[in-house]
TIMI-2910 file (N, C-alpha, C, CB; in pm, 1 decimal, decimal comma, always signed):
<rs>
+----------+----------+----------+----------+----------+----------+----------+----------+----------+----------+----------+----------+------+
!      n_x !      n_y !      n_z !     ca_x !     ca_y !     ca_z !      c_x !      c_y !      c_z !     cb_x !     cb_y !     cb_z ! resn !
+----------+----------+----------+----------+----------+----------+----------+----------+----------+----------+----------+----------+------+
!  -1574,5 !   -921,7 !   +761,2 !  -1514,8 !   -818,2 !   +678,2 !  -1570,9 !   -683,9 !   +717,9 !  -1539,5 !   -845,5 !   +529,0 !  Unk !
!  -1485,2 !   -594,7 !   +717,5 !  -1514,9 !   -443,2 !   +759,5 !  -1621,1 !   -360,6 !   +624,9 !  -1335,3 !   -352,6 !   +776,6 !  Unk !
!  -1722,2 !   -289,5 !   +686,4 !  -1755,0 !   -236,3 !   +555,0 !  -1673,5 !   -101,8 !   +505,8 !  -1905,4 !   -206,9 !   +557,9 !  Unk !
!  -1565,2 !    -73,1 !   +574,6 !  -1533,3 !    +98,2 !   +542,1 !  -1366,8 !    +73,7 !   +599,8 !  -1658,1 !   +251,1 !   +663,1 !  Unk !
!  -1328,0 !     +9,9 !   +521,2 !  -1162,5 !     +3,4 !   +588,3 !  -1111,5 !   +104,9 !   +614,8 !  -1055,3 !    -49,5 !   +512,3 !  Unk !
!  -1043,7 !   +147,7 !   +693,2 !   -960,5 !   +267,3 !   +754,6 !   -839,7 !   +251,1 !   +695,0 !   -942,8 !   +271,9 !   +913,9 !  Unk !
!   -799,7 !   +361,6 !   +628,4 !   -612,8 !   +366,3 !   +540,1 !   -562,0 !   +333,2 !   +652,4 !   -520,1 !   +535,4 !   +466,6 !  Unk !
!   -540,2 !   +334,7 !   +855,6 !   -415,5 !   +240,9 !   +903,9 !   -451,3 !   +156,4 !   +895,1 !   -353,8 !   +236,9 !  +1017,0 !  Unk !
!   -570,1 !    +69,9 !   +832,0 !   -562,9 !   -119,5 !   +888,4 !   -556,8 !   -129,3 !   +725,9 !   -744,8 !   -230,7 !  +1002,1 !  Unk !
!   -545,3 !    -63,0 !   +639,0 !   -466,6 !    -94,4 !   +483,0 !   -349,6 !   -119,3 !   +508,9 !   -457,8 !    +19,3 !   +370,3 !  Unk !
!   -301,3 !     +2,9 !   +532,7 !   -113,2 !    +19,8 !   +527,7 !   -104,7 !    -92,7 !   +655,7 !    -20,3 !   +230,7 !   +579,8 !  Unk !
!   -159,7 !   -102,8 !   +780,4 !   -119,0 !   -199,8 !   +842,4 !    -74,9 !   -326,8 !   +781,4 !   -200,2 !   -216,7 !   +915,8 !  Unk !
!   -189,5 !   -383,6 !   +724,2 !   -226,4 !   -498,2 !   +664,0 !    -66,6 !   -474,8 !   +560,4 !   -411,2 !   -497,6 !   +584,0 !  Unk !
!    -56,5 !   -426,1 !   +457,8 !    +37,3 !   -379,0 !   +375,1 !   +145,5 !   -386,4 !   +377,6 !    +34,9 !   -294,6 !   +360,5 !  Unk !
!   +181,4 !   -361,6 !   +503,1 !   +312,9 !   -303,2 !   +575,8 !   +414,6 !   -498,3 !   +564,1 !   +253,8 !   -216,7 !   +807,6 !  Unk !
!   +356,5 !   -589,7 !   +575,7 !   +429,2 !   -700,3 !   +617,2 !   +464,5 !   -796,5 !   +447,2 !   +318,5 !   -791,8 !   +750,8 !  Unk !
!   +613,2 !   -790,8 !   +438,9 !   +554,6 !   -820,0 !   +308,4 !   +508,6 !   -952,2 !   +265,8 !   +639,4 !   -785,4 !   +220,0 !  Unk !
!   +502,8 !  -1032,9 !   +345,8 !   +399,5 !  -1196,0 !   +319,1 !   +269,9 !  -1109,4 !   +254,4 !   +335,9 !  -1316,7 !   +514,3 !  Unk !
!   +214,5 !  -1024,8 !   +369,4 !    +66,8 !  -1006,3 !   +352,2 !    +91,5 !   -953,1 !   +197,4 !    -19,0 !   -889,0 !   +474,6 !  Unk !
!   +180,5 !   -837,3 !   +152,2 !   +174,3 !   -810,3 !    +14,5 !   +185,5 !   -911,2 !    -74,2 !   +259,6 !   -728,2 !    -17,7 !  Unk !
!   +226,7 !  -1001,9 !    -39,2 !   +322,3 !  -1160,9 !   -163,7 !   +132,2 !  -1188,2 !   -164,5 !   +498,6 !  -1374,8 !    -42,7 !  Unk !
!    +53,7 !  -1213,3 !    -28,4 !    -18,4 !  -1286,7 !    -62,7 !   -171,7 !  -1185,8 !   -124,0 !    -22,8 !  -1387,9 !    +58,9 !  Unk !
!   -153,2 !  -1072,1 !   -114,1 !   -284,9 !  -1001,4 !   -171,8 !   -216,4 !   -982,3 !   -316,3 !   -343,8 !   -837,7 !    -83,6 !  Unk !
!    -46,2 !   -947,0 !   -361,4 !    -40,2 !   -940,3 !   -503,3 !    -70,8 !  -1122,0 !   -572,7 !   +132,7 !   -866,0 !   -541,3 !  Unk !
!    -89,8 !  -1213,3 !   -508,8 !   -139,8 !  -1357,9 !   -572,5 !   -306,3 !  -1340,2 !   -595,8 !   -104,5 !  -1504,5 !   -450,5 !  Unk !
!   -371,1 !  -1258,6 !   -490,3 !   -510,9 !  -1286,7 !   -511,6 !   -584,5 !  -1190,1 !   -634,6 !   -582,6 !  -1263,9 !   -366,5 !  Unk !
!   -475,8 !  -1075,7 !   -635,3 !   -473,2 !  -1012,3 !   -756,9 !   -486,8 !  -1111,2 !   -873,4 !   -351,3 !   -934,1 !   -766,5 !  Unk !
!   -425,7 !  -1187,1 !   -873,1 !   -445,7 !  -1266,6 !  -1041,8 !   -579,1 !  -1403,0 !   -977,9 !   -221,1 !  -1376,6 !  -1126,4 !  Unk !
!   -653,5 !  -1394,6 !   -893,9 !   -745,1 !  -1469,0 !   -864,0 !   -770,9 !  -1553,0 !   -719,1 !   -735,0 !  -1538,6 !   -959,1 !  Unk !
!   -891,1 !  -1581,2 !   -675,4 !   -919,4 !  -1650,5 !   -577,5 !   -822,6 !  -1757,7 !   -541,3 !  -1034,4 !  -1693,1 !   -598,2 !  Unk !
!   -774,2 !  -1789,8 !   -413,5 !   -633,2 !  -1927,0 !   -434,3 !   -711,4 !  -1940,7 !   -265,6 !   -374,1 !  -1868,4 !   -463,5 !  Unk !
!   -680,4 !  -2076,4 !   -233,8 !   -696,5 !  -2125,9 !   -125,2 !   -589,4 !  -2117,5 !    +23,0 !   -715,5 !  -2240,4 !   -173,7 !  Unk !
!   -614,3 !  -2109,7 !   +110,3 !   -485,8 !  -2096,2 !   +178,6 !   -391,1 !  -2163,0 !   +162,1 !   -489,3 !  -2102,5 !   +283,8 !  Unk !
!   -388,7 !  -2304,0 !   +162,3 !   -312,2 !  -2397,3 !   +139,4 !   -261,0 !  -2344,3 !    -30,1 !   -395,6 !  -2547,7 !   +166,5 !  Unk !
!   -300,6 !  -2329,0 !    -82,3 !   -217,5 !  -2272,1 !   -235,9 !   -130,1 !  -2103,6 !   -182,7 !   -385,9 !  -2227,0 !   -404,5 !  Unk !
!   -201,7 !  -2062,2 !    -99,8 !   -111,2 !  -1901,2 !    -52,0 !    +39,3 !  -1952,2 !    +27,7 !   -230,1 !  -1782,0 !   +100,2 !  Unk !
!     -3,2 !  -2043,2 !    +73,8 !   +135,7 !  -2090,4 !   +193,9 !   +242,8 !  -2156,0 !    +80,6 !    +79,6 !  -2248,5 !   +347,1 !  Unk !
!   +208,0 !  -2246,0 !    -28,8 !   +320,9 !  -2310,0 !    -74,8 !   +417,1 !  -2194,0 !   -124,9 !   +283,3 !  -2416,2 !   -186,0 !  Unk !
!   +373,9 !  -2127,2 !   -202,5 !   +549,2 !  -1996,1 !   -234,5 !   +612,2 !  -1922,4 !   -117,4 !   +511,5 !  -1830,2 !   -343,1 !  Unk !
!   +497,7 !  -1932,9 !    -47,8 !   +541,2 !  -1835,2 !    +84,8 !   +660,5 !  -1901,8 !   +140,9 !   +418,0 !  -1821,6 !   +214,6 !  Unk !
!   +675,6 !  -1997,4 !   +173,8 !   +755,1 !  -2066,5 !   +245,3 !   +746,9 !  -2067,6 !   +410,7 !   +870,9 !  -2025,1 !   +200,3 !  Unk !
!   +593,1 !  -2031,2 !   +438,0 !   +583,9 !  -2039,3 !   +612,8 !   +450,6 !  -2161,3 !   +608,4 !   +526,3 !  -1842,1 !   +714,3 !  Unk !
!   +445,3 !  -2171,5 !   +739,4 !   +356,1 !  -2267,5 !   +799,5 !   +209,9 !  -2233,1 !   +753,5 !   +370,7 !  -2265,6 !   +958,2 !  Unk !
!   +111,9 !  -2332,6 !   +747,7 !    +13,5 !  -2347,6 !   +770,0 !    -81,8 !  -2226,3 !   +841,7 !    +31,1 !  -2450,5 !   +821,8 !  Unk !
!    -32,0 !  -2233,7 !  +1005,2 !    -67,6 !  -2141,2 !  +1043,2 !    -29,3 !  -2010,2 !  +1051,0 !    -83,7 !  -2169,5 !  +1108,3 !  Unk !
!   +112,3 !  -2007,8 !   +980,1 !   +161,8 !  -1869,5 !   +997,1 !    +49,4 !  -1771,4 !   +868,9 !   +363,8 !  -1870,0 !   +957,2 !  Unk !
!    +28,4 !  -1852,1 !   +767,8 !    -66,7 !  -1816,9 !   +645,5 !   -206,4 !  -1766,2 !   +683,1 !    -89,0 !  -1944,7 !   +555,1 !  Unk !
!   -217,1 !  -1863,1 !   +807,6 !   -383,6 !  -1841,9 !   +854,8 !   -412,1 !  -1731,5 !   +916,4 !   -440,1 !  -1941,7 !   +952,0 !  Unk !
!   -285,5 !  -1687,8 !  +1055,9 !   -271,5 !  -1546,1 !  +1088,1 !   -265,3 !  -1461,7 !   +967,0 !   -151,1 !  -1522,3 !  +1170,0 !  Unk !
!   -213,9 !  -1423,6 !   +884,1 !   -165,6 !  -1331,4 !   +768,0 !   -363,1 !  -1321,4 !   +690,8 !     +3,3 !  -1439,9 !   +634,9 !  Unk !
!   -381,3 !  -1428,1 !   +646,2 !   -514,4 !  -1394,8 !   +575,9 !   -599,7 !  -1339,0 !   +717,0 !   -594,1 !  -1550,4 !   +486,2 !  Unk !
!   -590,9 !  -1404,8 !   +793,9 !   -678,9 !  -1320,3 !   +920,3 !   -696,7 !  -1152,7 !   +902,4 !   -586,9 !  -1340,6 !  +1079,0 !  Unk !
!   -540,2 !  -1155,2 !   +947,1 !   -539,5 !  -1009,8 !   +906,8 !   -568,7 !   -912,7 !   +824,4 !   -476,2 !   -987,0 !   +903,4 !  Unk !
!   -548,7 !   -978,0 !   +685,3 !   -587,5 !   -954,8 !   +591,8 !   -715,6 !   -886,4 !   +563,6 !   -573,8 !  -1042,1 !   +552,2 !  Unk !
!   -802,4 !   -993,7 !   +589,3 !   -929,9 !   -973,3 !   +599,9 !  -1015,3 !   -903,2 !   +696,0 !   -963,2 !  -1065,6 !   +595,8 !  Unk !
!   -939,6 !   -871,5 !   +812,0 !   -974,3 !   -750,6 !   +928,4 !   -957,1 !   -642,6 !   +879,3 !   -895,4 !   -742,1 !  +1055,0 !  Unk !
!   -858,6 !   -622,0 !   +799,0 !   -822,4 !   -482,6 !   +754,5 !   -924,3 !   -473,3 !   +636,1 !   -652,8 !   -459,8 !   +708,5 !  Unk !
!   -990,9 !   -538,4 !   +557,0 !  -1079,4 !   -559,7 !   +466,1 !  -1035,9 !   -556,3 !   +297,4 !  -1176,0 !   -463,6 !   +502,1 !  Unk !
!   -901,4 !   -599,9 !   +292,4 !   -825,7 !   -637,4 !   +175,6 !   -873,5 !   -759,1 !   +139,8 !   -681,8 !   -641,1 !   +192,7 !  Unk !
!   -898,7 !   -872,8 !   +220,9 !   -949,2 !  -1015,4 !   +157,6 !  -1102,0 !  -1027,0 !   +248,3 !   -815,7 !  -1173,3 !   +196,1 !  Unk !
!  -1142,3 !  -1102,2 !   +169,0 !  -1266,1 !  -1198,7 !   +200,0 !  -1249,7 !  -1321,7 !   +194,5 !  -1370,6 !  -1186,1 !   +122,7 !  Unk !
!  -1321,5 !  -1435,0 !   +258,0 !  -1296,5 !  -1563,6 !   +292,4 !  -1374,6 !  -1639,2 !   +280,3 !  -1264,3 !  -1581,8 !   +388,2 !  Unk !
!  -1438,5 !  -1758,0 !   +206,5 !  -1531,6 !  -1839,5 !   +188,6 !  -1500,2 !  -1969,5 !   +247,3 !  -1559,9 !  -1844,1 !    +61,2 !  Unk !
!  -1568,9 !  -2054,0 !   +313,3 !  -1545,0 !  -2177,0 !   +393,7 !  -1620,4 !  -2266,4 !   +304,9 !  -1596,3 !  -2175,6 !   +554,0 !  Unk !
!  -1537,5 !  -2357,8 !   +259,7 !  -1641,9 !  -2471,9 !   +157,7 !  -1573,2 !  -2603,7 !   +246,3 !  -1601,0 !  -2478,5 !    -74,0 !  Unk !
!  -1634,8 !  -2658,7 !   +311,8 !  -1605,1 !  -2809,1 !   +353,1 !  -1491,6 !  -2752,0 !   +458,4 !  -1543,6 !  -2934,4 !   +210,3 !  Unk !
!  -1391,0 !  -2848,0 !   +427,3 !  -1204,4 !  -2796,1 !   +464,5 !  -1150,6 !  -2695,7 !   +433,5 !  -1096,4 !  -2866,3 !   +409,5 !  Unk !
!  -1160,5 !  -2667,6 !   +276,0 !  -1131,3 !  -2541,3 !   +193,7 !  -1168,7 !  -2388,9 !   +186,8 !  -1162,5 !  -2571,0 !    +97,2 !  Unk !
!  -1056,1 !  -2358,3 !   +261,8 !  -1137,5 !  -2157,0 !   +290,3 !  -1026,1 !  -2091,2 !   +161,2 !  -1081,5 !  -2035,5 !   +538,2 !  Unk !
!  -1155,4 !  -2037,6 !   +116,4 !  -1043,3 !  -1978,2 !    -64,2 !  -1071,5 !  -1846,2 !    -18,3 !  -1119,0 !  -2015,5 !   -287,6 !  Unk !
!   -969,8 !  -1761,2 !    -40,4 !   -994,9 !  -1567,6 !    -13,8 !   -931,3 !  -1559,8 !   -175,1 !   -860,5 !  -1448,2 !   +161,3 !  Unk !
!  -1053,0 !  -1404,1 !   -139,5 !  -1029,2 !  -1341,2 !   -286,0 !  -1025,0 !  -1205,0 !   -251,8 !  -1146,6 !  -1370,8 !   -405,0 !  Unk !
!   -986,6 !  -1099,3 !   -331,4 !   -918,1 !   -988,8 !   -296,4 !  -1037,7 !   -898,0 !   -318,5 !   -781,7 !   -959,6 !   -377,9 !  Unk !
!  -1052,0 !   -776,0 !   -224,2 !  -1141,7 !   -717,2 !   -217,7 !  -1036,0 !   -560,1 !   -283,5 !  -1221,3 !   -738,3 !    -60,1 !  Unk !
!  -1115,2 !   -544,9 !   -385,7 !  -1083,6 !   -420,4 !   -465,3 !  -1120,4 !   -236,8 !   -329,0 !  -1229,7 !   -441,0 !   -644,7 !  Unk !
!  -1196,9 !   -229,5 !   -319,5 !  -1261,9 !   -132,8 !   -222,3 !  -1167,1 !   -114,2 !   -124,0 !  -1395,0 !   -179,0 !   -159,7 !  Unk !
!  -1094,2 !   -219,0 !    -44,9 !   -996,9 !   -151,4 !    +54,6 !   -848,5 !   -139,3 !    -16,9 !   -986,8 !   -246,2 !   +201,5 !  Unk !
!   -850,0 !   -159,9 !   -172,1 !   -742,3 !   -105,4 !   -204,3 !   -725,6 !    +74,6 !   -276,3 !   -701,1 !   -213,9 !   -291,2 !  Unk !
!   -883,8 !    +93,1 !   -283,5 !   -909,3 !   +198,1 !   -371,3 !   -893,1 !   +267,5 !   -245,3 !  -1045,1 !   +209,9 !   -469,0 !  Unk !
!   -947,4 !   +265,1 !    -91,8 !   -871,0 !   +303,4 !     +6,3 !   -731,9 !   +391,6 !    +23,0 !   -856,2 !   +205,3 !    +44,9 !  Unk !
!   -643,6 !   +267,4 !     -0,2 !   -523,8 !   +318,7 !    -39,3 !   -464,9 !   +438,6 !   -161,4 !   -478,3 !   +211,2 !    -61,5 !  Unk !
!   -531,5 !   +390,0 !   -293,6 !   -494,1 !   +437,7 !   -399,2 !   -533,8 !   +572,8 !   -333,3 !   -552,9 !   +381,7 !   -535,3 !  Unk !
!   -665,3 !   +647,5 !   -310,9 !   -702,5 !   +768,1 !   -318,3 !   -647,7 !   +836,7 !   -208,5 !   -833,4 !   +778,0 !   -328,4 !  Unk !
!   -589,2 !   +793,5 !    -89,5 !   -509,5 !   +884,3 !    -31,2 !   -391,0 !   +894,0 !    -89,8 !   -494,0 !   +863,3 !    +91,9 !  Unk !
!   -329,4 !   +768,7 !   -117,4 !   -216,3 !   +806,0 !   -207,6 !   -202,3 !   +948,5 !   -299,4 !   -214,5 !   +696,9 !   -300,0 !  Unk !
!   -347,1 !   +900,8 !   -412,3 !   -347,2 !  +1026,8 !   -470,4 !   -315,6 !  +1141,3 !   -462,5 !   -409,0 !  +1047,3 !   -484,5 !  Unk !
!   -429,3 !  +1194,1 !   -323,5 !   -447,4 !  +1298,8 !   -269,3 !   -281,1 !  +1329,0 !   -265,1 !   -540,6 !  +1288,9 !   -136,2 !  Unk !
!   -216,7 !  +1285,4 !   -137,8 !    -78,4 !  +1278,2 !   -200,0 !    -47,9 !  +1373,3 !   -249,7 !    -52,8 !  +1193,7 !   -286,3 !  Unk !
!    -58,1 !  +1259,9 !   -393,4 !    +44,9 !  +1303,1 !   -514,1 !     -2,5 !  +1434,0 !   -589,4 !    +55,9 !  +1178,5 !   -632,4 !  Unk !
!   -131,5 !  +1433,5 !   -591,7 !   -168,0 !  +1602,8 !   -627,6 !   -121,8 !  +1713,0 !   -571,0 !   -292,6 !  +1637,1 !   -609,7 !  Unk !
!   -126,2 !  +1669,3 !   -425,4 !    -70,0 !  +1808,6 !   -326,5 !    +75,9 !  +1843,0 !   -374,8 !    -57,9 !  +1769,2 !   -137,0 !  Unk !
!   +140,0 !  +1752,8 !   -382,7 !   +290,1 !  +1771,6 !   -436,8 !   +315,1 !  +1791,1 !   -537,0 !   +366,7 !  +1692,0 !   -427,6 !  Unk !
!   +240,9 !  +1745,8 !   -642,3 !   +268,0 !  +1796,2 !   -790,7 !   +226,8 !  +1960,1 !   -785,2 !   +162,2 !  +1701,4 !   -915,8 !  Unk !
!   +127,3 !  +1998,9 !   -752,8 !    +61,2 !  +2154,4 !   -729,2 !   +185,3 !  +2235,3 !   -632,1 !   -120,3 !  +2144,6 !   -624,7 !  Unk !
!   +211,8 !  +2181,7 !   -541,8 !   +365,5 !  +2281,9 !   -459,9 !   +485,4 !  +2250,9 !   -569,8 !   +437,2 !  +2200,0 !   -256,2 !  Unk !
!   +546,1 !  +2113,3 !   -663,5 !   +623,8 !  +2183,0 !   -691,8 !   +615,0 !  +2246,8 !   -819,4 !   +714,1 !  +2128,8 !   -671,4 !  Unk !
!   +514,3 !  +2199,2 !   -888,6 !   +464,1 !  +2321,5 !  -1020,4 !   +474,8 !  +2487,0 !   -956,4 !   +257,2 !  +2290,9 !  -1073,8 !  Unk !
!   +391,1 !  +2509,5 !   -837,6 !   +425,9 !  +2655,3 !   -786,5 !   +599,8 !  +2656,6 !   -736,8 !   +309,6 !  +2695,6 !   -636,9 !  Unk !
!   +684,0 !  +2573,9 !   -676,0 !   +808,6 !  +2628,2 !   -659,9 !   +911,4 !  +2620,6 !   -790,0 !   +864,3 !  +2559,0 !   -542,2 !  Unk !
!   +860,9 !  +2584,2 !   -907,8 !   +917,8 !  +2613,5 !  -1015,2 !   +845,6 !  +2749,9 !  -1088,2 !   +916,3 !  +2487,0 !  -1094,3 !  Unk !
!   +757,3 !  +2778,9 !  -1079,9 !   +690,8 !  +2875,0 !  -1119,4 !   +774,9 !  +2993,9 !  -1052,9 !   +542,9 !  +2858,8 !  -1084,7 !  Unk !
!   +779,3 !  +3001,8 !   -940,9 !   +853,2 !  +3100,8 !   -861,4 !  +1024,5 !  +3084,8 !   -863,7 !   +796,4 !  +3085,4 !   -709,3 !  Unk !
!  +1076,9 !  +3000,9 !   -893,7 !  +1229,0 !  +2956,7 !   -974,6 !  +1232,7 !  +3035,3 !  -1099,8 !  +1244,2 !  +2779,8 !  -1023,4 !  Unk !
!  +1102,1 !  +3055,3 !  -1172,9 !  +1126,7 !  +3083,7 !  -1276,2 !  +1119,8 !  +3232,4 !  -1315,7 !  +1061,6 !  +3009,6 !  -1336,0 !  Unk !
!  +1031,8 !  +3236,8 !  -1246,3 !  +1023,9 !  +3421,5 !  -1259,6 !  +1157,7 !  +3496,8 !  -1147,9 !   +820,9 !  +3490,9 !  -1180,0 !  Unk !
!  +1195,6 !  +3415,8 !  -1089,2 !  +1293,3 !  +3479,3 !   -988,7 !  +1434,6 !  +3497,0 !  -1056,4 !  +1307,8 !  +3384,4 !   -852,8 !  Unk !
!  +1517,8 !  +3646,1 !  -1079,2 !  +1635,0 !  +3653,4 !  -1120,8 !  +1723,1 !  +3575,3 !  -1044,3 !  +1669,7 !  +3773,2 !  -1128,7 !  Unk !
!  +1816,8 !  +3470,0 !  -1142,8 !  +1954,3 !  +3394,5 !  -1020,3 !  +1995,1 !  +3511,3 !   -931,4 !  +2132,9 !  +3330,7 !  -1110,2 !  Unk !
!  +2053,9 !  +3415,1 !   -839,9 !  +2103,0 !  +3479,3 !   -747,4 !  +2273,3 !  +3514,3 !   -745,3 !  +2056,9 !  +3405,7 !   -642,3 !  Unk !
!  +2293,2 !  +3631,7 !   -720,6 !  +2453,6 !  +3644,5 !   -733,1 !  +2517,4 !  +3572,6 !   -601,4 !  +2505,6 !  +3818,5 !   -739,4 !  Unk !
!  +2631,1 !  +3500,6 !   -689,2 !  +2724,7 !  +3449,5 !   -559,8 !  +2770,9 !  +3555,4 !   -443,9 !  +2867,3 !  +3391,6 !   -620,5 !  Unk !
!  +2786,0 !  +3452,6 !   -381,2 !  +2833,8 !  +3601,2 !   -229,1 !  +2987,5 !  +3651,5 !   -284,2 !  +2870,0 !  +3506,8 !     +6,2 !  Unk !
!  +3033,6 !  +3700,4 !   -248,8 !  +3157,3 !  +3721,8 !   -246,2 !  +3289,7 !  +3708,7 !   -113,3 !  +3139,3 !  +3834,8 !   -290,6 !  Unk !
!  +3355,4 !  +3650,1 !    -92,6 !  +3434,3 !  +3618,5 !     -8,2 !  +3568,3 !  +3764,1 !    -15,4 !  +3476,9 !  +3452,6 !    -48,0 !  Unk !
!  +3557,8 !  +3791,5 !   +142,4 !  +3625,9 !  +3882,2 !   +205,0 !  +3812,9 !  +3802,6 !   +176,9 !  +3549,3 !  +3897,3 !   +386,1 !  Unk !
!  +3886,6 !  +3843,2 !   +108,5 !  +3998,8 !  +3818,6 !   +108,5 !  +4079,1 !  +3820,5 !   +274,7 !  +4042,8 !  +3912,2 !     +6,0 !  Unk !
!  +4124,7 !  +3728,8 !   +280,5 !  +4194,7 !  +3720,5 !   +407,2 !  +4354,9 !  +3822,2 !   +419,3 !  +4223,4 !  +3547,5 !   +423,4 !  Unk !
!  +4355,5 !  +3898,8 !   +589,1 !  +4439,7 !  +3995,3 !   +559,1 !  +4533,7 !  +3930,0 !   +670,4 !  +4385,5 !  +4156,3 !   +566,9 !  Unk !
+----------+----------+----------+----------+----------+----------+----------+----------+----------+----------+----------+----------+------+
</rs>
């Protein structure tokens, strides 16, 4: 597991939506691979690539007990996400609060007027 995920190996990770089906499941708790693959409807190994990834990008963690590797969702590379998101959404709320601000103090504008045809 990465200690400092980078927002592209989030959104990477993110981007496929198995990988989302299977980090919004670990959201409601630890599940084993073999429990991630049955809704999915892919293979064995197609599940095993996907948590791989997963866990490179540093969204899951992985415990090996015997046969049984259970991943559980790592909060930290989602707060990743959230806070650029944020950032984001502040920048844009602040431009269009100022382009309504300036809508508002600004007199409408008069229509043009069209040159009658001769």
């Amino acid at each position: 597991m990465l200690n400092h995920p980078t927002i592209d190996q989030v959104f990477h990770a993110l981007a496929e939506p198995s990988r989302r089906a299977i980090v919004e499941r670990l959201s409601l708790g630890p599940a084993s691979v073999s429990d991630l693959a049955r809704p999915l409807g892919l293979t064995l190994a197609a599940v095993v690539q996907h948590v791989q990834n997963l866990e490179h990008s540093g969204l899951i963690r992985t415990k090996k007990v015997g046969r049984v590797r259970t991943c559980h969702i790592e909060l930290d590379a989602l707060r990743v996400a959230d806070r650029w998101i944020a950032q984001r959404r502040t920048l844009w709320v602040h431009r269009l609060d100022r382009l309504g601000q300036v809508l508002a103090t600004e007199p409408p504008a008069q229509p043009l007027q069209r040159k009658p045809r001769s």
